[in-house]
N, C-alpha and C positions, 0 to 999 in steps of 0.2 A: 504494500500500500504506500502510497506517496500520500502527503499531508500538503495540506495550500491554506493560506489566510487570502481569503476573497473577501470582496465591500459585503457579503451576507454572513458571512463567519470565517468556523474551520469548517475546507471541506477533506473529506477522503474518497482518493481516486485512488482505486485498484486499476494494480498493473498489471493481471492476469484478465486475458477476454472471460467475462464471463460463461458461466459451463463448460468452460475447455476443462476437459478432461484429462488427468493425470497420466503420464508413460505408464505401464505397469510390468513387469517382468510377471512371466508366470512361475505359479510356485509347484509345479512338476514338471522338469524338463525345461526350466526358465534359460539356464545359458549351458548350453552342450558344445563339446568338439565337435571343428566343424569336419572332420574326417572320418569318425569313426561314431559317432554320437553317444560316445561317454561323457565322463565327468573328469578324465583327466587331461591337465592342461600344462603346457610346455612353453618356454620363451619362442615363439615366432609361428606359434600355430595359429590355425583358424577356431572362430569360437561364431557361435550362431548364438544369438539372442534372440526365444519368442517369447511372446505377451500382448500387450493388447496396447492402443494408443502410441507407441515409438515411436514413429515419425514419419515423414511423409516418403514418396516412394523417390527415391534416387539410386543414381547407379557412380561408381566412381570412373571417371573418366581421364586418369592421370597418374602416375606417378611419383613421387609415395603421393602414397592413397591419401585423404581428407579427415581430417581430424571432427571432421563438423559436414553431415550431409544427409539433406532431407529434413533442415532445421533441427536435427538433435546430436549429440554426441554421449559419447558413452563414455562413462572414466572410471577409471578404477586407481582407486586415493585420489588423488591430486593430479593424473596424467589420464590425458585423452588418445584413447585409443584408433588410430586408424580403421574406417569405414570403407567398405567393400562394396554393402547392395543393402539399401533402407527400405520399408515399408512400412504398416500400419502394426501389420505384427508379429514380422522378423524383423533383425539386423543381424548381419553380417559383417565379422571385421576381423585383424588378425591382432595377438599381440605381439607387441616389440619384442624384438628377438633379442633386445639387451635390458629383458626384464628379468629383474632378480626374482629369484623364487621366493613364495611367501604367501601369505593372506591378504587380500585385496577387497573392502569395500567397491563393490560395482554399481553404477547407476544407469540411466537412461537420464538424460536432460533435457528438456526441451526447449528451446531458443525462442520458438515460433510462440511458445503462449508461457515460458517463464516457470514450469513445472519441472519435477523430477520423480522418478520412481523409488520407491524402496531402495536400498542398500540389498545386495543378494553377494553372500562374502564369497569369493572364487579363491581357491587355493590352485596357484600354480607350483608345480615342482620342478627338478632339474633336466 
């Protein structure tokens, strides 16, 4: 919410369009490898995120790939991950192949209307 002192008062203007609805990861099968569709995950693989609301449908058309596309991005901690192929209820992306192993807070974000999804914690190993 953004706050104003107008000649009528205080107003409050939200920043999110009204009814947009939130990313949401699914909570069975919410983020799989994208090779083999398990749960185990490696510095430089592919990872398939479904769920519902993610973002809008794009396709990456470059070199590395877009950190941001289809108005959302995906991070896990503090780093955004490279984007492959967006839709409303996959993503596709790979992770950095100079990711340390560890437990990772993952999100959906959405740029377009100012939301994000749950945290879904992804354990990467070596």
């Amino acid at each position: 919410n953004a706050y104003a002192i107008t000649l009528s008062g205080l107003s409050v203007i939200p920043l999110t369009p009204q009814g947009a609805p939130a990313p949401q990861i699914a909570t069975t099968a919410g983020i799989v490898n994208g090779t083999d569709g398990s749960t185990n995950f490696t510095p430089g693989s592919f990872i398939v995120v479904n769920g519902s609301n993610l973002a809008a449908s794009g396709q990456a058309t470059q070199l590395p790939a877009p950190t941001v596309l289809g108005g959302s991005c995906l991070t896990m901690g503090n780093l955004a991950v490279p984007l492959l192929q967006t839709s409303a209820g996959q993503i596709t992306a790979e992770l950095p192949a100079s990711l340390s192993p560890g437990m990772y807070a993952t999100q959906v974000r959405s740029l377009a209307n100012g939301q994000q999804s749950q945290s879904v914690v992804l354990t990467v190993g070596q």
